[in-house]
PDB file of N, CA, C and O in Angstrom, chain B, residues numbered from 101:
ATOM      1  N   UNK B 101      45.467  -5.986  24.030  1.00  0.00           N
ATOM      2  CA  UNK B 101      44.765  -4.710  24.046  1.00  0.00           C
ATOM      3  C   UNK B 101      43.751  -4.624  22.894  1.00  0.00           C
ATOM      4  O   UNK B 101      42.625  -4.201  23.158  1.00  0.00           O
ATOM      5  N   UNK B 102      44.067  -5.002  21.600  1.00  0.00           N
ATOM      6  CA  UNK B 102      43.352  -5.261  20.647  1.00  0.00           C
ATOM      7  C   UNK B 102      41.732  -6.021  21.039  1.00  0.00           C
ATOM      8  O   UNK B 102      40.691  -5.605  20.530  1.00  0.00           O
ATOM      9  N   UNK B 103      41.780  -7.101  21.957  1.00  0.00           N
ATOM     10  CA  UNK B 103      40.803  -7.429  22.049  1.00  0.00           C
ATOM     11  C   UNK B 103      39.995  -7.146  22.506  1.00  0.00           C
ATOM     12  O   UNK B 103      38.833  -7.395  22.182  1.00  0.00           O
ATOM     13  N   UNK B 104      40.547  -6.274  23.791  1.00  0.00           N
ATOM     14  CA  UNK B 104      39.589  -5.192  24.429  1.00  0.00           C
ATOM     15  C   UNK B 104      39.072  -4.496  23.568  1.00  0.00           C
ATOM     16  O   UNK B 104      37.888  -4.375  23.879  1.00  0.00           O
ATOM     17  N   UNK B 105      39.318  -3.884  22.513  1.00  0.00           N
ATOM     18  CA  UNK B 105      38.750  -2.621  22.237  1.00  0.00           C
ATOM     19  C   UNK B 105      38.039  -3.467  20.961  1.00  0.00           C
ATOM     20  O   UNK B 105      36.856  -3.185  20.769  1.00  0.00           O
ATOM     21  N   UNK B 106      38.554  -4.328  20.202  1.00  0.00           N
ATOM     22  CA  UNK B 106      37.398  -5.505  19.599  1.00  0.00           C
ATOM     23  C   UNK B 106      36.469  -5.527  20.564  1.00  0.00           C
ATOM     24  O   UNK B 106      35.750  -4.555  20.334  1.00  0.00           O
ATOM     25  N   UNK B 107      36.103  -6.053  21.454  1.00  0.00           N
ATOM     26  CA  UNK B 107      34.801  -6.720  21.989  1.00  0.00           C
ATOM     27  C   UNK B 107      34.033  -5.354  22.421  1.00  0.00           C
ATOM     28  O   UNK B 107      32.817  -5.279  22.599  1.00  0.00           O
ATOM     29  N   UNK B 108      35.216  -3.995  22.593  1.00  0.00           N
ATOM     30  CA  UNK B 108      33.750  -3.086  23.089  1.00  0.00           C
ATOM     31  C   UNK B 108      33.342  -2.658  21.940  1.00  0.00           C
ATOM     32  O   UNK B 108      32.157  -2.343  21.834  1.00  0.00           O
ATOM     33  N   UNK B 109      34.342  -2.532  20.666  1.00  0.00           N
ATOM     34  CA  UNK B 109      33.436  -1.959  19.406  1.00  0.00           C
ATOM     35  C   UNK B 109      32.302  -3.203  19.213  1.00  0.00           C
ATOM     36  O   UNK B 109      31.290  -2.916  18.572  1.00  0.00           O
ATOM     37  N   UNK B 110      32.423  -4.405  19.681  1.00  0.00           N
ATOM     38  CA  UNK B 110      31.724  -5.309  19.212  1.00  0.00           C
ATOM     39  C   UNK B 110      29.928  -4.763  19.691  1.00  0.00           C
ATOM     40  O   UNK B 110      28.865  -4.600  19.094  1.00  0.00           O
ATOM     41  N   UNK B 111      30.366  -4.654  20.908  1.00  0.00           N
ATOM     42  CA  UNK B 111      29.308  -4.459  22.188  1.00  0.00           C
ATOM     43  C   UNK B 111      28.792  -2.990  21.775  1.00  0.00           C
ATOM     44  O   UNK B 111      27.610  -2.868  22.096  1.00  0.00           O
ATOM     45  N   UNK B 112      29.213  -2.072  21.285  1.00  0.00           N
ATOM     46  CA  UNK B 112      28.867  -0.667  21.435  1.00  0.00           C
ATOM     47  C   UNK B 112      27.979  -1.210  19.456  1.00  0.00           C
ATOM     48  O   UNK B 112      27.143  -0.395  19.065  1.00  0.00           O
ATOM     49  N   UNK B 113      28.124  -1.872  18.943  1.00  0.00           N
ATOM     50  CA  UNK B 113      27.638  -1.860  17.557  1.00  0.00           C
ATOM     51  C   UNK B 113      26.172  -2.600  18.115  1.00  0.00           C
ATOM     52  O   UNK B 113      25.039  -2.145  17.956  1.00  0.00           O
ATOM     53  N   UNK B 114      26.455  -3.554  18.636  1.00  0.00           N
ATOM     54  CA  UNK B 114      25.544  -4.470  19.116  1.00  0.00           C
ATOM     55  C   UNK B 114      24.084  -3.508  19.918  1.00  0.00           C
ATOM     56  O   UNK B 114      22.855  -3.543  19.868  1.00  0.00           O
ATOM     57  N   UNK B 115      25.003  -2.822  20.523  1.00  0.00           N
ATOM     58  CA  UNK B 115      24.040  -1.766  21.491  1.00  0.00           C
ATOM     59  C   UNK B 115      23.144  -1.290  20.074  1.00  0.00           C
ATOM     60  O   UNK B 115      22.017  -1.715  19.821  1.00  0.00           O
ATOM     61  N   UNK B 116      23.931  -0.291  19.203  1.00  0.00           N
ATOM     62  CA  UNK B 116      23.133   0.686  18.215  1.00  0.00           C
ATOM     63  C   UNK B 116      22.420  -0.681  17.219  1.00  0.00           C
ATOM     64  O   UNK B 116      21.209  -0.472  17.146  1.00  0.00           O
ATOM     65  N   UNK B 117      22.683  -1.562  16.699  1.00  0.00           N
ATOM     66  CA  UNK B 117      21.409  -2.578  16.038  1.00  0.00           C
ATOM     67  C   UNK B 117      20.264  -2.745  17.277  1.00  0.00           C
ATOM     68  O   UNK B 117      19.104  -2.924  16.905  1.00  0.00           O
ATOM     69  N   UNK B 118      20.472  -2.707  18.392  1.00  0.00           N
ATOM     70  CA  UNK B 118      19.206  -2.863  19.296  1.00  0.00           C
ATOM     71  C   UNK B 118      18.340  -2.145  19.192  1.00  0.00           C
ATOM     72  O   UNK B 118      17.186  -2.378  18.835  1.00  0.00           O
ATOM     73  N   UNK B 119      18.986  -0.862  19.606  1.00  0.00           N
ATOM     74  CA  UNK B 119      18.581   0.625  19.400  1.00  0.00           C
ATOM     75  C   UNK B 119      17.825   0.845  17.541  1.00  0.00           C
ATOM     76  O   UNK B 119      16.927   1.665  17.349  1.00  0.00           O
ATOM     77  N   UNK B 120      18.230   0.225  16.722  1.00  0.00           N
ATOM     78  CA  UNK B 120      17.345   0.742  15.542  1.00  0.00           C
ATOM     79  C   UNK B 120      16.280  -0.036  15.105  1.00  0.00           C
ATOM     80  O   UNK B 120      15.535   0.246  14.166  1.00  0.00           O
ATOM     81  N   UNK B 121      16.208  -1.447  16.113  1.00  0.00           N
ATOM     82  CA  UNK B 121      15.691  -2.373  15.798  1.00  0.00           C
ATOM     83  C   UNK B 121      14.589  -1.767  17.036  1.00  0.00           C
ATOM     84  O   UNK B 121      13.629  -1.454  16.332  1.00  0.00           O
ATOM     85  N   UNK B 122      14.260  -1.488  18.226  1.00  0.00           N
ATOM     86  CA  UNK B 122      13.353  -0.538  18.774  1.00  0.00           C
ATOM     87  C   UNK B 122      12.914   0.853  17.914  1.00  0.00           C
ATOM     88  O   UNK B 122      11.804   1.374  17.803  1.00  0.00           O
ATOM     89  N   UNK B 123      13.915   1.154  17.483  1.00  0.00           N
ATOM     90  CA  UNK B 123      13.019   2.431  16.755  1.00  0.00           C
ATOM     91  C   UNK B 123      12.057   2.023  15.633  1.00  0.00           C
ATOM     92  O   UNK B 123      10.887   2.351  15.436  1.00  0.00           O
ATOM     93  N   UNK B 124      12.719   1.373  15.087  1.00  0.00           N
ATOM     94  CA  UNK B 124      11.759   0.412  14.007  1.00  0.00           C
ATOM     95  C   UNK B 124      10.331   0.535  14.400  1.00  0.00           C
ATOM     96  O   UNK B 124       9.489   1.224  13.825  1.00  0.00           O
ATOM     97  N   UNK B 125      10.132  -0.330  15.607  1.00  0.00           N
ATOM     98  CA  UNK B 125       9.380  -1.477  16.026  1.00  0.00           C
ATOM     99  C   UNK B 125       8.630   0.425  16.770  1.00  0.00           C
ATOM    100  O   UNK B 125       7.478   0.540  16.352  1.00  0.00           O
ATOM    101  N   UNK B 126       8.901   1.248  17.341  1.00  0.00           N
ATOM    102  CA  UNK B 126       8.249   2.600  17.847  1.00  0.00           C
ATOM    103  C   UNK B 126       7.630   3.766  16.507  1.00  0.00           C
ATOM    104  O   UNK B 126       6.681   4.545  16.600  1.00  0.00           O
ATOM    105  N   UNK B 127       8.589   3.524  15.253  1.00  0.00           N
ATOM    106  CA  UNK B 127       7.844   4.150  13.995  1.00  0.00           C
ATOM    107  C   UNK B 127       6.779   3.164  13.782  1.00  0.00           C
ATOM    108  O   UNK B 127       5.797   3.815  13.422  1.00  0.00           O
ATOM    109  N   UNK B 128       6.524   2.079  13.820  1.00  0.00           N
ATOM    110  CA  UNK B 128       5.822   1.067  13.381  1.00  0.00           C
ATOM    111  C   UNK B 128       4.171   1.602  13.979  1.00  0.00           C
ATOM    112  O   UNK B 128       3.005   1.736  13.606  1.00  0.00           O
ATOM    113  N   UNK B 129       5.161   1.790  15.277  1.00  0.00           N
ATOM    114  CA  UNK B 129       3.343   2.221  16.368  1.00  0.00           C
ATOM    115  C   UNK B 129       2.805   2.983  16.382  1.00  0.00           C
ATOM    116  O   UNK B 129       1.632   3.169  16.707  1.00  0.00           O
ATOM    117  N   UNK B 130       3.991   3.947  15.822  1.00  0.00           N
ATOM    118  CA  UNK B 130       3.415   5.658  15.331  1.00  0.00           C
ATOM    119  C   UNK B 130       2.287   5.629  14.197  1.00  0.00           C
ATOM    120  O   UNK B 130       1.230   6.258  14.153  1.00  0.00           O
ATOM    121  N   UNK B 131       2.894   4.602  13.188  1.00  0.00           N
ATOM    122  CA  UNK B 131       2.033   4.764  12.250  1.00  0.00           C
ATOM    123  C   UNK B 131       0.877   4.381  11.924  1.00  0.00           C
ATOM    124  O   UNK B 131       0.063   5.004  11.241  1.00  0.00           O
ATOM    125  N   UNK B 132       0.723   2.947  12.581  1.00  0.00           N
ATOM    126  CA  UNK B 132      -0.427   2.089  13.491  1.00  0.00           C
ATOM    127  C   UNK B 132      -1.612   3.351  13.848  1.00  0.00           C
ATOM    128  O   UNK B 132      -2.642   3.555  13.205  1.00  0.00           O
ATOM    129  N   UNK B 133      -1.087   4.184  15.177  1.00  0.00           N
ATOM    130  CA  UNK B 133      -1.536   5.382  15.741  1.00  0.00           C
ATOM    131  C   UNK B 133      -2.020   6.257  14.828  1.00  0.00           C
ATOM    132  O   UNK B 133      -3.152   6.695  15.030  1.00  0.00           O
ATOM    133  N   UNK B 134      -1.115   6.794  13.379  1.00  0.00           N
ATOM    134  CA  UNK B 134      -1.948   7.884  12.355  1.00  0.00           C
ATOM    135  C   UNK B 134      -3.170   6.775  11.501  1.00  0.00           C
ATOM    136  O   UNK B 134      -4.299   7.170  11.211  1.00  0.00           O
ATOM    137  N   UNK B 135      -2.669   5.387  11.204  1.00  0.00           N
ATOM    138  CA  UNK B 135      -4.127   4.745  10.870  1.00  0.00           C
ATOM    139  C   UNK B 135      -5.551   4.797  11.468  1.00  0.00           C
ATOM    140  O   UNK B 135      -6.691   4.882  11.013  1.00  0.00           O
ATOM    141  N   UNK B 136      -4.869   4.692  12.925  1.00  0.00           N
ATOM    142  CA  UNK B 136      -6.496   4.473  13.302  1.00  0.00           C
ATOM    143  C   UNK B 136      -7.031   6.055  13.814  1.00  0.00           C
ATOM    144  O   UNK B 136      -8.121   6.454  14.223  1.00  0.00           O
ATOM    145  N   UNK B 137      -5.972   6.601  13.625  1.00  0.00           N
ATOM    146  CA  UNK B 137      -6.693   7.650  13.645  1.00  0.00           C
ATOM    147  C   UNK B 137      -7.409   8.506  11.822  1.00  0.00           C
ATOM    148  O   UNK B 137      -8.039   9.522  11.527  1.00  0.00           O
ATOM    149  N   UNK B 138      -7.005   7.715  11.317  1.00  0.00           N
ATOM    150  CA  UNK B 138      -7.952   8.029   9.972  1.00  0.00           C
ATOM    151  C   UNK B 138      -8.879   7.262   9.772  1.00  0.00           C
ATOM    152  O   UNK B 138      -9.914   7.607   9.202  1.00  0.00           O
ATOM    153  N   UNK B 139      -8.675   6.215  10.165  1.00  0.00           N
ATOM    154  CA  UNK B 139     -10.116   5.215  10.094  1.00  0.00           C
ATOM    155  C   UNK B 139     -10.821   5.751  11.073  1.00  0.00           C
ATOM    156  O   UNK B 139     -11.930   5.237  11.210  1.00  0.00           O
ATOM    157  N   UNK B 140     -10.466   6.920  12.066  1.00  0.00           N
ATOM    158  CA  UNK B 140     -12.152   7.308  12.690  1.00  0.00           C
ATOM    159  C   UNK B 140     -12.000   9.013  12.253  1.00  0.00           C
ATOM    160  O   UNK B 140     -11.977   9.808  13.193  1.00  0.00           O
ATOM    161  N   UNK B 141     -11.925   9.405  11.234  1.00  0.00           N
ATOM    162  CA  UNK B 141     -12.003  10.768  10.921  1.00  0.00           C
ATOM    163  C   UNK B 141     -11.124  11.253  10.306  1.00  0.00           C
ATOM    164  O   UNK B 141     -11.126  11.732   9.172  1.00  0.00           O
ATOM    165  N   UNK B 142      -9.915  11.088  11.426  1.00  0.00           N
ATOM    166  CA  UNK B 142      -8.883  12.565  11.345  1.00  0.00           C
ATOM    167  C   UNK B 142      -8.167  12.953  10.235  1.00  0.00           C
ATOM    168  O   UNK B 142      -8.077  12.189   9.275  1.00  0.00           O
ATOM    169  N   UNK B 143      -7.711  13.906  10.235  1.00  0.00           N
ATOM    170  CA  UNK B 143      -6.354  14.002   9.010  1.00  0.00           C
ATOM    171  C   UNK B 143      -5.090  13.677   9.394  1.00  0.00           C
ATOM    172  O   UNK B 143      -4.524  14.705   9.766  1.00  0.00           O
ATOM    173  N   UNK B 144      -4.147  12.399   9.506  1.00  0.00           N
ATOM    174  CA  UNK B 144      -2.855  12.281   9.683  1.00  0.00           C
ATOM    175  C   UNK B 144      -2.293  13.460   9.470  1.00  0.00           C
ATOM    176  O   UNK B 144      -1.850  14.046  10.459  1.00  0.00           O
ATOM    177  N   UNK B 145      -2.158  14.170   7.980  1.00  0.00           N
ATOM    178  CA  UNK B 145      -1.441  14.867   7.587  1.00  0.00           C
ATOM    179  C   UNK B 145      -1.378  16.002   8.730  1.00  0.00           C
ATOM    180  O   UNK B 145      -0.335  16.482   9.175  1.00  0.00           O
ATOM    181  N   UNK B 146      -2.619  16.323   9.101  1.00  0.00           N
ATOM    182  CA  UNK B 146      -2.773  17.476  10.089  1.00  0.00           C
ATOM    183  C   UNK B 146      -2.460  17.428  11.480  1.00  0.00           C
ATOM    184  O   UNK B 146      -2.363  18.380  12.255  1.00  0.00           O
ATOM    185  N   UNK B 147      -2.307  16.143  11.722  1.00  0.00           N
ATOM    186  CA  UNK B 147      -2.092  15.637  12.938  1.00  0.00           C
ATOM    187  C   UNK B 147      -0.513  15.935  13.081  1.00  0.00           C
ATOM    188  O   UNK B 147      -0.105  16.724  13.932  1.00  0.00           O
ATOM    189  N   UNK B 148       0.170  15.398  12.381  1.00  0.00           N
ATOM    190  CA  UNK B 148       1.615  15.649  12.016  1.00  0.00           C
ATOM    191  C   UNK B 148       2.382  17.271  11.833  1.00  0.00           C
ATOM    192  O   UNK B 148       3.475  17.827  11.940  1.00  0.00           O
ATOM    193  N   UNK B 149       1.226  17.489  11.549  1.00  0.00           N
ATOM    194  CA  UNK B 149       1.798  18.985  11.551  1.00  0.00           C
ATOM    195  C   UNK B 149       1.526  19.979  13.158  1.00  0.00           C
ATOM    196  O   UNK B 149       2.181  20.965  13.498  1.00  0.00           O
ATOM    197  N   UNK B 150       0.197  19.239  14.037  1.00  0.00           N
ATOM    198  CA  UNK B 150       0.376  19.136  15.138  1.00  0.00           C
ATOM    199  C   UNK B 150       0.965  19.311  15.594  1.00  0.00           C
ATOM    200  O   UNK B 150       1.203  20.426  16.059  1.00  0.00           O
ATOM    201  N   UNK B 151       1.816  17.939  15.819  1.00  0.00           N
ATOM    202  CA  UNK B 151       2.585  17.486  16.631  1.00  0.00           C
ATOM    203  C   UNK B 151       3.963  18.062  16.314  1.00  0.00           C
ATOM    204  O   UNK B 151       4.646  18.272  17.316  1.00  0.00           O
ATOM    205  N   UNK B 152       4.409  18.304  15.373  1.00  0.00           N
ATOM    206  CA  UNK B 152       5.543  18.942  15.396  1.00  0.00           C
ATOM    207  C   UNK B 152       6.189  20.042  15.754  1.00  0.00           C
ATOM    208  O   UNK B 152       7.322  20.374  16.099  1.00  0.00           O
ATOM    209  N   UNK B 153       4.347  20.876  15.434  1.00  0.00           N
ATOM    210  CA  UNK B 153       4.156  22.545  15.949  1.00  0.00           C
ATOM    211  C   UNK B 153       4.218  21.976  17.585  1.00  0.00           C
ATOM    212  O   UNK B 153       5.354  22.242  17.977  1.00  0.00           O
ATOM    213  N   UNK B 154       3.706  21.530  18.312  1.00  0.00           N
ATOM    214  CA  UNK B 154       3.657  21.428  19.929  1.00  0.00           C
ATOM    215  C   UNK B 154       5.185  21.062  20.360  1.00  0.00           C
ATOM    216  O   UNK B 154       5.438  21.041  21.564  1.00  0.00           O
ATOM    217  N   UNK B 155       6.089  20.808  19.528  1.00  0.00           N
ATOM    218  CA  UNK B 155       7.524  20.235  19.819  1.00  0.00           C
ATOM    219  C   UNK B 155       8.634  21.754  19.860  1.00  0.00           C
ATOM    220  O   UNK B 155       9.714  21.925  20.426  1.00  0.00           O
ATOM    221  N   UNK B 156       7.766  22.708  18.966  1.00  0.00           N
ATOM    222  CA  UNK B 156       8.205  23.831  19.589  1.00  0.00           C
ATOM    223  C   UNK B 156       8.132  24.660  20.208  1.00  0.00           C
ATOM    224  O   UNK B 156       7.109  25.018  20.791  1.00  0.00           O
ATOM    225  N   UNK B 157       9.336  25.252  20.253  1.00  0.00           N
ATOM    226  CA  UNK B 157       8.930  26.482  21.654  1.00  0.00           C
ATOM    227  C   UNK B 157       7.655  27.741  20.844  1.00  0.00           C
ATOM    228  O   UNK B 157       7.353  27.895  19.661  1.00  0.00           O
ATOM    229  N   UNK B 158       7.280  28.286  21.810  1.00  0.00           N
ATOM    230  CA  UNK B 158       6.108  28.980  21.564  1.00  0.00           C
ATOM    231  C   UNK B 158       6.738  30.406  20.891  1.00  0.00           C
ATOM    232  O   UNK B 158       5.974  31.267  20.455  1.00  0.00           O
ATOM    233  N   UNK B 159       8.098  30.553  20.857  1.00  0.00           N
ATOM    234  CA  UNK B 159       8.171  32.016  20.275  1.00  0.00           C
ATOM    235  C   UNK B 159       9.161  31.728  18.683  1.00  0.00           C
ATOM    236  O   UNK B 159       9.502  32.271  17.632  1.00  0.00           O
ATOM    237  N   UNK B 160       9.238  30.828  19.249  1.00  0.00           N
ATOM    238  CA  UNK B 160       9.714  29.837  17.154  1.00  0.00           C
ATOM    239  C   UNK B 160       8.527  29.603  16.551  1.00  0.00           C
ATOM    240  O   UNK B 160       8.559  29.830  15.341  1.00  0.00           O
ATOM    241  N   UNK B 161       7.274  29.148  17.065  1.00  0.00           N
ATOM    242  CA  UNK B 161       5.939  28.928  16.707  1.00  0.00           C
ATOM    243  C   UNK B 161       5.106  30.134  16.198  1.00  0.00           C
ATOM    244  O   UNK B 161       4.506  30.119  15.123  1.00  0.00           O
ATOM    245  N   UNK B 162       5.121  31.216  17.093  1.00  0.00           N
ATOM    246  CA  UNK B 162       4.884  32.263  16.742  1.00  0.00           C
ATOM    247  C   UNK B 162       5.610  33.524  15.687  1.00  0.00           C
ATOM    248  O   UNK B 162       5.213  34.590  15.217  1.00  0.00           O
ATOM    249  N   UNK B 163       6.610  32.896  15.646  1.00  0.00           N
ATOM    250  CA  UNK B 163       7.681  33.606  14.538  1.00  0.00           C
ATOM    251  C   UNK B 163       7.549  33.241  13.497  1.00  0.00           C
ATOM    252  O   UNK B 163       7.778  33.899  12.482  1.00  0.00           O
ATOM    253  N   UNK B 164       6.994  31.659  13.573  1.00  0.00           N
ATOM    254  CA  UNK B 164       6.750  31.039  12.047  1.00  0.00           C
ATOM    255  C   UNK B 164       5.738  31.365  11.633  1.00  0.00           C
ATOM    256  O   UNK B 164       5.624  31.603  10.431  1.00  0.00           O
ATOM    257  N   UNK B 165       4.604  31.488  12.559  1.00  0.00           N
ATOM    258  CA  UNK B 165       3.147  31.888  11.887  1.00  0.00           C
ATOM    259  C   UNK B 165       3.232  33.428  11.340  1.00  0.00           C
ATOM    260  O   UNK B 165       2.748  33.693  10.240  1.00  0.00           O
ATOM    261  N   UNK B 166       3.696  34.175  11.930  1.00  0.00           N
ATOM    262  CA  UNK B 166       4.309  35.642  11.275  1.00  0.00           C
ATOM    263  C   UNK B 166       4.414  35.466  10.408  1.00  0.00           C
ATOM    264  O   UNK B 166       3.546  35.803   9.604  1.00  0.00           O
ATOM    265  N   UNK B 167       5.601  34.795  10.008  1.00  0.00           N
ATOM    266  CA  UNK B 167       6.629  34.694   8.570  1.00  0.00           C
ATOM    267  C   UNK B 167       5.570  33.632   7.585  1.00  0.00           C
ATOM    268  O   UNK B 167       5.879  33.524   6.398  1.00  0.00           O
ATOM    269  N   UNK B 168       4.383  32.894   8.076  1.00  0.00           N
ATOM    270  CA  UNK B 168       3.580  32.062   7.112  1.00  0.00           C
ATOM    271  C   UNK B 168       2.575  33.301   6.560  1.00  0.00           C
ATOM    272  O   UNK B 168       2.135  33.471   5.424  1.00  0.00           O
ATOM    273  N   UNK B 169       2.371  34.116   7.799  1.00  0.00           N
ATOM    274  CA  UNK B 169       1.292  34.964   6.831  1.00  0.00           C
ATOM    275  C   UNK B 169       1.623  35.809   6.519  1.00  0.00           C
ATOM    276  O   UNK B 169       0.727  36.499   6.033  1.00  0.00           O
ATOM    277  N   UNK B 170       2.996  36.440   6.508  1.00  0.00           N
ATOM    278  CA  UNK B 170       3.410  37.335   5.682  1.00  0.00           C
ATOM    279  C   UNK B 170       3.356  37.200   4.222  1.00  0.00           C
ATOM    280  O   UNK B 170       3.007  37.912   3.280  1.00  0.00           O
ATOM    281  N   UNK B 171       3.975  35.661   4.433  1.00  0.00           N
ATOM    282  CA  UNK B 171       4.079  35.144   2.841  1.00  0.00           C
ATOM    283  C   UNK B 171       2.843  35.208   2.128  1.00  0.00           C
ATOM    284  O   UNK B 171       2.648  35.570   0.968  1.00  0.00           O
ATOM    285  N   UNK B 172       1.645  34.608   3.413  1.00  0.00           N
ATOM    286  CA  UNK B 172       0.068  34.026   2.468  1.00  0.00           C
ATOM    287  C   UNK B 172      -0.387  35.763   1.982  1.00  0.00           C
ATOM    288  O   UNK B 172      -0.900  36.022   0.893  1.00  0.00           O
ATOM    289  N   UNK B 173      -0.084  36.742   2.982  1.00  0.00           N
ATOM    290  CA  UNK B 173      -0.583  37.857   2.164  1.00  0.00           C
ATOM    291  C   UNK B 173       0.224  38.659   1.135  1.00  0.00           C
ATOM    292  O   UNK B 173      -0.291  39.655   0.627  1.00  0.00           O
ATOM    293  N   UNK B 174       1.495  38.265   0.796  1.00  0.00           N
ATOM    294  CA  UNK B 174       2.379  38.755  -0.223  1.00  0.00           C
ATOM    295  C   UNK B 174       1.701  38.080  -1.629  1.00  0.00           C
ATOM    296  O   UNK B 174       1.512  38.800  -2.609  1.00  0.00           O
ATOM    297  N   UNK B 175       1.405  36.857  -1.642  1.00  0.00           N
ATOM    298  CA  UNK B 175       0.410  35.888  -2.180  1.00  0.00           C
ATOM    299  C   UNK B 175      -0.697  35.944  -2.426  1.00  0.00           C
ATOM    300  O   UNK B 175      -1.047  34.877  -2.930  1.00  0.00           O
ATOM    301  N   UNK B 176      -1.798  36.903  -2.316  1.00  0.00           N
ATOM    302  CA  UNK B 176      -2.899  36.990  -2.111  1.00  0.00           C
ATOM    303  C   UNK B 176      -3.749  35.850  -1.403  1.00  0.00           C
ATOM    304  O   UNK B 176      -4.918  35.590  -1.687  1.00  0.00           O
ATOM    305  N   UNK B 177      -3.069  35.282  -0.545  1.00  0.00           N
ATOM    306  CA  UNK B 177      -3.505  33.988  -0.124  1.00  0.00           C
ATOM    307  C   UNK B 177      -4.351  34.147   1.157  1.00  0.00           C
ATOM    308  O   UNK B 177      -4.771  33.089   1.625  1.00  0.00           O
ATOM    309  N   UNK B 178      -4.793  35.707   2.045  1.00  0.00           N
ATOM    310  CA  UNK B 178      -4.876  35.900   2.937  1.00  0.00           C
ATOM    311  C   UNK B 178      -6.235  36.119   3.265  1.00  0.00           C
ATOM    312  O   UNK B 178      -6.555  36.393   4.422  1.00  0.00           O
TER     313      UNK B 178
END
């Protein structure tokens, strides 16, 4: 019985090194992707902040921009 459950922890570890060894190799392309997008203009930094804003829902998005300019005008930042 032991060996069974040896070879699937073996196999289930084996699985997750695959798995980080693709993510690797997918951050790699991401970042590839924010290069060339600065070598023709853009702002990574802004790009990133993009993309993270489009990952949320639109009324978390809009709750945050509330709560950003509440702050920027508590701040005189407005």
């Amino acid at each position: 019985m032991a060996d069974a459950t040896d070879d699937r922890l073996r196999l289930l570890i084996e699985r997750i090194e695959r798995l980080e060894e693709e993510k690797k190799g997918i951050a790699d392309d991401i970042r590839d992707v924010y290069a060339e997008a600065k070598a023709v203009g853009y702002d990574p930094k802004i790009m990133r902040q993009v993309v993270r804003l489009r990952k949320m829902d639109a009324n978390d998005r809009s709750e945050q921009e509330m709560i950003l300019d509440t702050y920027k005008n508590a701040l005189g930042m407005a």
